[in-house]
C-alpha positions as a printed NumPy array, in Angstrom:
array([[138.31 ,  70.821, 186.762],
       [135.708,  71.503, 189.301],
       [134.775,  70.671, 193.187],
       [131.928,  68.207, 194.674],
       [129.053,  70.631, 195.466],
       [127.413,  69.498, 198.534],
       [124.676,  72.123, 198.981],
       [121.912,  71.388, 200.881],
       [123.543,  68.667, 202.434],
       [124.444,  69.113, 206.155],
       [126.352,  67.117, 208.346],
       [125.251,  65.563, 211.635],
       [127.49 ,  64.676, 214.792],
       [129.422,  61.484, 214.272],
       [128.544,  58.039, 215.673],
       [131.472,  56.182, 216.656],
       [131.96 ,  52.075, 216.801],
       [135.299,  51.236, 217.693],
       [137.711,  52.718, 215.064],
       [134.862,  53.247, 212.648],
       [133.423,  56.747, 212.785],
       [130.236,  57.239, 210.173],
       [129.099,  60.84 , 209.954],
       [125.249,  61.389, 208.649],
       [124.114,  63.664, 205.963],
       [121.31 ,  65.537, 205.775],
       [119.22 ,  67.151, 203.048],
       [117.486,  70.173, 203.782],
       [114.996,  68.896, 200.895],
       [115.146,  65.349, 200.27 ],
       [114.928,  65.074, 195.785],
       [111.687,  63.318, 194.622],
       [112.277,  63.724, 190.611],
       [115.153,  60.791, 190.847],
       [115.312,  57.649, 193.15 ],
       [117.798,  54.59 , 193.528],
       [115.986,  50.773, 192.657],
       [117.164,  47.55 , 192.858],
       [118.023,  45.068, 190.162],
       [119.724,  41.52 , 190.833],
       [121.973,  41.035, 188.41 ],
       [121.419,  37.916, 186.283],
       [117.572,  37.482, 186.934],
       [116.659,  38.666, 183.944],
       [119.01 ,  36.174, 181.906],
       [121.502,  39.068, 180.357],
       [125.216,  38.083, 180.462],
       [127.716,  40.799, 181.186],
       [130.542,  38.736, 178.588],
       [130.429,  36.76 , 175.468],
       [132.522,  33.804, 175.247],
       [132.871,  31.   , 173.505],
       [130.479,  28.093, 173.937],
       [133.854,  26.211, 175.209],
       [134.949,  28.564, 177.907],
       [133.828,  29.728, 181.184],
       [134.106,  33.219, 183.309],
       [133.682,  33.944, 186.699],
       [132.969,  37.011, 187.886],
       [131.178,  38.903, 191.12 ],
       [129.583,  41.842, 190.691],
       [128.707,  43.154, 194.372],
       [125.427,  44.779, 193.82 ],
       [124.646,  47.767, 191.623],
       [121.89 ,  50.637, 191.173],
       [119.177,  51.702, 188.731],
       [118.271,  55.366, 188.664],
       [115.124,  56.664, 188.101],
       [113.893,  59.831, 187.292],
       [110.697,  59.4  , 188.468],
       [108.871,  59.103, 191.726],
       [108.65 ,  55.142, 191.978],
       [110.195,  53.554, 195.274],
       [113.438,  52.158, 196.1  ],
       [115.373,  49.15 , 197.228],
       [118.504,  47.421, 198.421],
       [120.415,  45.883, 195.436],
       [121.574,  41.981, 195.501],
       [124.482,  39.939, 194.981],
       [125.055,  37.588, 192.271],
       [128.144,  35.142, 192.338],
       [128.628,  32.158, 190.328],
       [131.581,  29.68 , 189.839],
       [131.924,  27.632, 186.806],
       [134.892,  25.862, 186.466],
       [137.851,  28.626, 185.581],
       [138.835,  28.498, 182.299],
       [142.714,  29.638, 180.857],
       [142.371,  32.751, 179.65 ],
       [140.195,  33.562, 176.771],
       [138.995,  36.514, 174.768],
       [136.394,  38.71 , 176.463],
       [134.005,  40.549, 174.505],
       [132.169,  43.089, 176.323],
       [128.461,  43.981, 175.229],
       [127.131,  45.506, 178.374],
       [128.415,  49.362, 179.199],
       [129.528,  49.779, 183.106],
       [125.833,  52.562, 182.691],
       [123.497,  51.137, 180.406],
       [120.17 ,  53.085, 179.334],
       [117.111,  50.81 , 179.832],
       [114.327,  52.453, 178.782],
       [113.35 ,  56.814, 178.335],
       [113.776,  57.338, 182.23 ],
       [115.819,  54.417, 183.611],
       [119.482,  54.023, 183.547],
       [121.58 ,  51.037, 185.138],
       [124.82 ,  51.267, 186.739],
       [127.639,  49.591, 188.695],
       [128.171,  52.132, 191.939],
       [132.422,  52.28 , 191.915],
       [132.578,  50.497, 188.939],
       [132.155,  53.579, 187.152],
       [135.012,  55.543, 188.9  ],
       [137.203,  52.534, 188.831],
       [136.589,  52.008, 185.332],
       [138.133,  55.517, 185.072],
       [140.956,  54.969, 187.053],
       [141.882,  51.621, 185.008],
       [141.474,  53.536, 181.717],
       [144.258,  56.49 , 182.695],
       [146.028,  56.797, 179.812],
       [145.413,  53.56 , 179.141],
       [146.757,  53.02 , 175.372],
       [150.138,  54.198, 176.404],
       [152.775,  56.489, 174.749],
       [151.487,  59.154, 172.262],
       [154.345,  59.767, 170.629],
       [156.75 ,  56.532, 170.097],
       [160.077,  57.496, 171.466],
       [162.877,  55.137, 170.58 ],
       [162.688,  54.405, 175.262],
       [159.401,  52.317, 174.703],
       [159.041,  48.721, 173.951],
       [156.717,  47.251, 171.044],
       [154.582,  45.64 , 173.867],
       [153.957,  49.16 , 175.135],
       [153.509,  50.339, 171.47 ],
       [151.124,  48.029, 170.417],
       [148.871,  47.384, 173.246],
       [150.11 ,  49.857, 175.482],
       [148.806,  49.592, 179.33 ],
       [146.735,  46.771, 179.024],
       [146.191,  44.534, 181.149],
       [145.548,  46.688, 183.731],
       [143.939,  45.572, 187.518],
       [143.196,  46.562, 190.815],
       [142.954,  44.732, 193.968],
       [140.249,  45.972, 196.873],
       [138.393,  44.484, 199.773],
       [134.548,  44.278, 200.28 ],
       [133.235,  45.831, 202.834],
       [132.313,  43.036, 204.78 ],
       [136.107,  43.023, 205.445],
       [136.765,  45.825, 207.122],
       [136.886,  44.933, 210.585],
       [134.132,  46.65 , 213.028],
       [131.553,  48.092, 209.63 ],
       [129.034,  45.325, 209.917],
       [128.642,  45.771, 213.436],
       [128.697,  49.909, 213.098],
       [126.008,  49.9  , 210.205],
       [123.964,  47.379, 212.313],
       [124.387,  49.699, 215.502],
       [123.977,  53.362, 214.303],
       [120.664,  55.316, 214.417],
       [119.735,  56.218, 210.867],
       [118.623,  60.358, 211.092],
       [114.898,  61.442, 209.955],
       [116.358,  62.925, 206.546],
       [119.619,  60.9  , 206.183],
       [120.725,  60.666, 202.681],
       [124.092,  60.038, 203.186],
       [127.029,  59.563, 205.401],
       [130.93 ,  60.123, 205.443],
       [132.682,  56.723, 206.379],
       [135.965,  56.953, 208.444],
       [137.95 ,  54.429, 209.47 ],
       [140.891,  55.209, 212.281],
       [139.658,  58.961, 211.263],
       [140.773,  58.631, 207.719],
       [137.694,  59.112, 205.09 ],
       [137.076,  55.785, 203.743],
       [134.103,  57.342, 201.679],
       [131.252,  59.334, 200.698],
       [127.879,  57.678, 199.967],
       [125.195,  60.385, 198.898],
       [121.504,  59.252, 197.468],
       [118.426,  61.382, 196.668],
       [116.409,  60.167, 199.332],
       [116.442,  59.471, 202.983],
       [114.283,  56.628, 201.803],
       [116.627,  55.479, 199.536],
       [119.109,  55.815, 202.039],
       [117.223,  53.442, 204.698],
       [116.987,  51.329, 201.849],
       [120.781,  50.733, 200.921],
       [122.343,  51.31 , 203.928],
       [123.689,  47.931, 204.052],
       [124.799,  48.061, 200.623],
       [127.864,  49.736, 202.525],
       [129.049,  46.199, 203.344],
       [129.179,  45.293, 199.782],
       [131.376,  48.239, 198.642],
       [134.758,  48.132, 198.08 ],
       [137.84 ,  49.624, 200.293],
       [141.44 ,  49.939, 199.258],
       [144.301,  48.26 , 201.019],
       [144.652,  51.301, 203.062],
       [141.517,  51.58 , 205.173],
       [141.314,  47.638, 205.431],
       [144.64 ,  48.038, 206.75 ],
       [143.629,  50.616, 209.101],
       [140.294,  48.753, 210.317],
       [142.766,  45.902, 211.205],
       [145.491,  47.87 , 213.116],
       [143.888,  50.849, 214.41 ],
       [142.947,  51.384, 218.197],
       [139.287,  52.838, 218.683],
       [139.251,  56.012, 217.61 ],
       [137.821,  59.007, 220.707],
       [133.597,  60.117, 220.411],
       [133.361,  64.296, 219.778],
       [131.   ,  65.153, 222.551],
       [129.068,  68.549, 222.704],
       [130.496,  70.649, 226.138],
       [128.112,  73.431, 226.83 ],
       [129.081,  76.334, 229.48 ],
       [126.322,  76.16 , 231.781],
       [127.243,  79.561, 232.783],
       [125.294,  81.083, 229.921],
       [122.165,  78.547, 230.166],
       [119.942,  79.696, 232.545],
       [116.744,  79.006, 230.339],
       [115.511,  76.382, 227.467],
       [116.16 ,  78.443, 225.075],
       [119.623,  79.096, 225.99 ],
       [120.302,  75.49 , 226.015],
       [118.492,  75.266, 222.684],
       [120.567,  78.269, 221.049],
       [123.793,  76.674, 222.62 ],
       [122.834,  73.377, 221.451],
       [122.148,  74.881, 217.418],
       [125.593,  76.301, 218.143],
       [127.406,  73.332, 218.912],
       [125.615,  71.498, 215.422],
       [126.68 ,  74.669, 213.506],
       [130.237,  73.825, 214.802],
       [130.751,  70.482, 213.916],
       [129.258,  70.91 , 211.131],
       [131.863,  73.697, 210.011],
       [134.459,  71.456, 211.928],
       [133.516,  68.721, 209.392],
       [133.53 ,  70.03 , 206.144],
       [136.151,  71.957, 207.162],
       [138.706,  69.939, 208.981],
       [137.885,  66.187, 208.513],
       [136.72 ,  66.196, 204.901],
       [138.711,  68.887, 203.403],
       [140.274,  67.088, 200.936],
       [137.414,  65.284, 199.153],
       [135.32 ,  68.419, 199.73 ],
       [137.863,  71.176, 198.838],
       [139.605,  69.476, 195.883],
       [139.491,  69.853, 192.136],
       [138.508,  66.978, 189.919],
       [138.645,  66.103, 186.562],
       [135.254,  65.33 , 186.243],
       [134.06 ,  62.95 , 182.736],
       [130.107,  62.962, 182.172],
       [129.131,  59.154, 181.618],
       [125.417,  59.529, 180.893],
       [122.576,  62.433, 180.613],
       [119.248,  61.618, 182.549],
       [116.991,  64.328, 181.96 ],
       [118.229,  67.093, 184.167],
       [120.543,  64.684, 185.805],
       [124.006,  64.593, 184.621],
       [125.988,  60.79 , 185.529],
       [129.593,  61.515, 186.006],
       [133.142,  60.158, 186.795],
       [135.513,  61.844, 188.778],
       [139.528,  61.726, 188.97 ],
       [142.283,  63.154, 191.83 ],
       [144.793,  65.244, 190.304],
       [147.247,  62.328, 192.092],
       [148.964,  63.931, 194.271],
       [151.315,  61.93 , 196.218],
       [151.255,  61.981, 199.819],
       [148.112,  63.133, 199.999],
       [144.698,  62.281, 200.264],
       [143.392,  61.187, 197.051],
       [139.91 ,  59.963, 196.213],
       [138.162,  58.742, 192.813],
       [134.048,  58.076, 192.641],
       [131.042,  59.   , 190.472],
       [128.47 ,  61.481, 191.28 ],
       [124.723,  62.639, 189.429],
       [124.601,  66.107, 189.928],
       [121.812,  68.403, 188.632],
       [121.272,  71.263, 186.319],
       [123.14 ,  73.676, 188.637],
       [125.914,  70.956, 189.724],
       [124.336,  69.928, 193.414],
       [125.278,  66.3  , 194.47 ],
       [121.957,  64.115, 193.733],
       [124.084,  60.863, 193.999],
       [128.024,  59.894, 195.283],
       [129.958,  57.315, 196.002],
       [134.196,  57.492, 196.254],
       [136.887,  55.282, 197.107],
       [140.112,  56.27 , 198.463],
       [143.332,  55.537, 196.772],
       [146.106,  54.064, 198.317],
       [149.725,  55.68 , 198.103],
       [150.785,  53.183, 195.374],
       [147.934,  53.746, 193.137],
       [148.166,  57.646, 193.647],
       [152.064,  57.016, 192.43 ],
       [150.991,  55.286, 189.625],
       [148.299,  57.889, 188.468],
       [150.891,  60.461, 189.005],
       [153.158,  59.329, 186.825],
       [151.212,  58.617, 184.041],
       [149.833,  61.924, 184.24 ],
       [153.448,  63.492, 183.747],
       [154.306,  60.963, 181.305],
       [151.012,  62.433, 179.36 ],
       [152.003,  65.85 , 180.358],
       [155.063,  66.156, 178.726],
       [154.188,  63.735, 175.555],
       [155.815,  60.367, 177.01 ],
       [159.069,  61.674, 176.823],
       [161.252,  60.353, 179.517],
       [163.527,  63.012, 179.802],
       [161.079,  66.074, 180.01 ],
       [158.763,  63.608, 182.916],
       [162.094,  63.379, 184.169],
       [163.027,  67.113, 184.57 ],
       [159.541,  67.991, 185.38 ],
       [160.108,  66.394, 188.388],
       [163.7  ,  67.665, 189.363],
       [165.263,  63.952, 189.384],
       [167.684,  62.116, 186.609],
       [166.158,  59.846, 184.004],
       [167.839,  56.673, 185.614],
       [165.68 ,  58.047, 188.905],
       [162.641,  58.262, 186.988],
       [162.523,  54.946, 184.965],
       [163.149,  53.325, 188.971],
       [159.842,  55.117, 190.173],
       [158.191,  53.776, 186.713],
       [159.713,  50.215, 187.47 ],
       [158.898,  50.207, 191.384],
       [154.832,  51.236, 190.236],
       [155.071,  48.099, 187.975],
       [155.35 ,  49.713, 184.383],
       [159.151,  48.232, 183.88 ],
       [157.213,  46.042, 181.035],
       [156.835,  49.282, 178.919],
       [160.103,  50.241, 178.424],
       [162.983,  48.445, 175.983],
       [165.23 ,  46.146, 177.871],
       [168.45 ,  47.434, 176.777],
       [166.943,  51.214, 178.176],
       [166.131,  49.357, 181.196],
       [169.288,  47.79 , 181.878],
       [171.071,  51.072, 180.701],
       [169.126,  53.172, 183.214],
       [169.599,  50.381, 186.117],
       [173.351,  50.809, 185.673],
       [173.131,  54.57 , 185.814],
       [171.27 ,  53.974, 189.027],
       [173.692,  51.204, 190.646],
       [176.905,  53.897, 189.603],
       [175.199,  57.06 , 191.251],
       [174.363,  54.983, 194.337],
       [178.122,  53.694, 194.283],
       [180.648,  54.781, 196.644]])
């Protein structure tokens, strides 16, 4: 378990666009050993899945990244979206790896695919131990299929119209991304040209249910403006000290305050790929419920610095989910240890597993069984 080290990053004051508020990050010293390119996927002919010749799959893959450990330029990444004629459902064989090594100093990857790759694959072949509770389905091909649903960011009401608006900072390699002042996400590259670069790739991201919801609902949310006592500045150089004073505030304010719990949280952190002295990693929430929860993947260097982020915020019913697989895990899939580990009756626990939409892994008869228990104790 570990924390996101942002050192050398600073943040900037926020820019606000009606309920969208995008904070900038600065580096003190911009990296110049590992840079962000574009590749379009599906111009170079390589299919993601096999199938057979009879069958067709769709698929969009919003736009992804190739990193570089080198000092060659950067670019925005495409889109590539086609539509054969859907096919019923058909065995998938995947050949291509969500990171991919391309050659000694290039690596390919699919920004959020990675962390919600992760996410999907939480305990994902099911009970460890076979108690006599869980169904054959669950024993033999335990959580799968598994999905996710999300929104691009071209759906989030007011973004395309903030990213087009805001000033991009000399030395901007990043930028916090609220929406109704709830972090959306963190996007963090190596270089402020890389940032100029894929600014816009912001749009093809994708959002949870949450902040789309928020976008949608949310009145605009107020500007933070700088209030200086004009008391104490008599001079330009008071202004200029009380200006570097107000910057050192928000910045505290920030990290502090409005980005505490992506910033101050410990992750279960999975290394994907090694790239020289760059390190390609998944992160994962300890899933707590009612809280602010965030998955993502971040390249970090020898010393554990933040080269490269991106993160997506859960919503509550995914944290609930996460959560109680990770208690099921905890306490070897038994029902009735989850159960007690959580203060509440077995019947109460097989509801919460039922209401996240893992009824299907459980025998009937221990389902029905457990439902009656449930229907009695709510009785009068």
């Amino acid at each position: 378990m570990a924390t996101l080290d942002f050192t050398g990053l600073t943040a900037l004051p926020a820019q606000v666009w009606g309920g969208v508020r995008l904070v900038p990050l600065v580096r003190d010293r911009p990296i110049t050993d590992l840079r962000l390119h574009a590749r379009l996927y599906g111009d170079d002919g390589e299919s993601v899945v096999a199938l057979p010749a009879s069958a067709a799959y769709t698929a969009y893959i919003p736009h992804g990244f190739v990193a570089t450990w080198s000092d060659a330029p950067a670019a925005t990444y495409g889109t590539h979206l086609t539509s054969p004629t859907p096919a019923s459902t058909v065995r998938l064989h995947f050949h291509r790896r969500m990171a991919r090594r391309e050659d000694r100093n290039r690596l390919r990857f699919l920004p959020l695919h990675l962390a919600m790759e992760g996410y999907l694959a939480l305990h994902f072949n099911g009970p460890t131990v076979l108690w006599d509770e869980w169904s054959q389905r669950a024993i033999r091909r335990g959580l799968s299929p598994r999905s996710e649903q999300a929104y691009a960011g071209a759906q989030v009401e007011g973004l395309a119209d903030a990213l087009k608006l805001f000033e991009i900072h000399p030395g901007q390699c990043g930028v916090m991304l609220y929406v109704a002042d709830a972090l959306a996400a963190a996007f963090v590259v190596p270089h402020p040209d890389d940032y100029r670069a894929l600014h816009a790739t912001l749009l093809l991201d994708m959002y949870g249910e949450l902040i789309h919801h928020y976008a949608l609902l949310s009145a605009p949310v107020p500007a933070f403006h700088a209030r200086l006592n004009e008391t104490y500045v008599e001079s330009l150089d008071d202004l200029r000290a009380a200006a570097s004073r107000q910057s050192a505030e928000w910045t505290s304010f920030h990290s502090n305050t409005m980005a505490t719990a992506l910033l101050h949280t410990n992750y279960d952190i999975r290394r994907v790929h090694q790239a020289g002295r760059y390190t390609l990693s998944r992160f994962l929430p300890g899933f707590r419920p009612k809280e602010e929860n965030h998955i993502g993947e971040v390249i970090t260097d020898q010393r554990g610095r933040t080269a490269y982020l991106k993160t997506f915020r859960l919503s509550e019913s995914q944290i609930r989910r996460g959560h109680l697989l990770n208690t099921l895990a905890a306490h070897d899939w038994h029902l009735g240890a989850a159960a007690e580990s959580l203060g509440i009756a077995p019947a109460a626990f097989t509801q919460r597993l039922e209401a996240a939409g893992f009824a299907y892994l459980l025998r009937e008869d221990v389902l029905a069984r457990h439902r009656a228990e449930s229907r009695r104790s709510t009785t009068p």
